[in-house]
N, C-alpha and C positions, 0 to 999 in steps of 0.2 A: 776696463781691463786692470787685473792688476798688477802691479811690475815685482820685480824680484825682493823689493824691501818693504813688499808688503801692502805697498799704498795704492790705491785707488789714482790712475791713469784717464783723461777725458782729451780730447781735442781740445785745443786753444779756440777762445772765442775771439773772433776779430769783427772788424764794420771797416765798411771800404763807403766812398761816395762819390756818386756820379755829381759832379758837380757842372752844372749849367750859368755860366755868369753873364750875366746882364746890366748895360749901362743903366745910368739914370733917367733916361728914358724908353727903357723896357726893349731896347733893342736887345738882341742875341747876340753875346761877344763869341760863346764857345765855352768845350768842355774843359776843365782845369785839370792838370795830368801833374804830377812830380819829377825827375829825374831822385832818383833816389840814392843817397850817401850809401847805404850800407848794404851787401851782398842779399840777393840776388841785385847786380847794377840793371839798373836799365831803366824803362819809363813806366808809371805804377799811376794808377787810382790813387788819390791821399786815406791814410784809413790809418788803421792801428788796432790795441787790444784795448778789448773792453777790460776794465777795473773789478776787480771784486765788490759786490753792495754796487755796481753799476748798473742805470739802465741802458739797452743797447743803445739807443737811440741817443740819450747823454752821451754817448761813448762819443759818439758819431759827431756829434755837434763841438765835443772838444776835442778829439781830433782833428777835426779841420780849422778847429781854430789855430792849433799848434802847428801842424804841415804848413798850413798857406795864408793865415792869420786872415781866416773870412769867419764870417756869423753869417752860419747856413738855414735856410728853411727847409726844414725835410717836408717832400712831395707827395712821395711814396715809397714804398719798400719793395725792388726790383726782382729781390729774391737772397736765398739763403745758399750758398756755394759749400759744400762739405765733401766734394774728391779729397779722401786722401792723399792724393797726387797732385794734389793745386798749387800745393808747398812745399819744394824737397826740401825743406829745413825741417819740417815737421807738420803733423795733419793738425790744420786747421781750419775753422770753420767762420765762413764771412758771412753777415747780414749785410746785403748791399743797400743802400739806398738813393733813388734820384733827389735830389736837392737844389735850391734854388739859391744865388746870392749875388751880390753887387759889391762892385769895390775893384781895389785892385791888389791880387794875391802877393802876398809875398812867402818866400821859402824859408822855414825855418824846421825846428828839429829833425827830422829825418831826409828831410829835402834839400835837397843840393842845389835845387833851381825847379822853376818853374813854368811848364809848358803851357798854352791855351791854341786848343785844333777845332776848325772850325771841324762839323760832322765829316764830312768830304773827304778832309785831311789829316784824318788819325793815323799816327802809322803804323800799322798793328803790329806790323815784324818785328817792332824798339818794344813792345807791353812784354812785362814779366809777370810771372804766376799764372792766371786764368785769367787777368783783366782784356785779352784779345775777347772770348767767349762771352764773360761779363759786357763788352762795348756791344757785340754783335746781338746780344738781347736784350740790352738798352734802345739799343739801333729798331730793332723789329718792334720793341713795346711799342717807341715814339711813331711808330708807321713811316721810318726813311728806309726799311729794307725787304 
């Protein structure tokens, strides 16, 4: 699209991650969620923008290092999210990926604090953007729904 001054207009590229953390003995702690510092409030996927000259995937890997301070294994790519409407700030578009990592998260730049639900216990009604939808086909991939 192009806008009024001319220039070439595209959706925002964003990477969200399904993050699954695991003790040091490969037990299953739960998925790692944000509360997030800055409008929309509420409880979020950790994720961000990808960089110009970035790969999606790098994006992903340091953004979660910067939301929750983990080094994440990416597993797979859950899918690519492009409603318009996922973001009233603006249309942007997520690559989500499920990720694997160990440790113990801590909140930093965009993260106000830091939630861990076991699957059971997600509460969807607190997820902002599309990350309700995003959980519920994370949910069906992993065969819980």
């Amino acid at each position: 699209m192009i806008n009024k001054n001319n220039t070439i207009q595209t959706p925002l590229l964003a990477t969200d991650g399904i993050i699954k953390l695991y003790d040091k003995n490969e037990n299953f702690i739960g998925i790692v969620f944000i509360t997030r510092k800055n409008p929309p409030l509420g409880l979020a996927l950790p994720g961000g923008f990808v960089d110009i000259g970035e790969k999606v995937e790098d994006a992903l890997k340091r953004e979660m290092k910067e939301e929750v301070s983990l080094d994440v294994t990416i597993q797979k790519l859950l899918g690519v999210y492009s409603d318009p409407k996922r973001d009233n700030r603006f249309h942007c578009v997520s690559c989500t990926y499920i990720c694997k990592a160990y440790g113990k998260p801590i909140a930093a730049d965009d993260a106000k604090s830091i939630e861990i639900y076991n699957l059971d216990e997600i509460p969807f009604d607190k997820l902002v953007f599309d990350h309700k939808q995003i959980i519920k086909d994370f949910l069906k991939k992993e065969g819980c729904i």
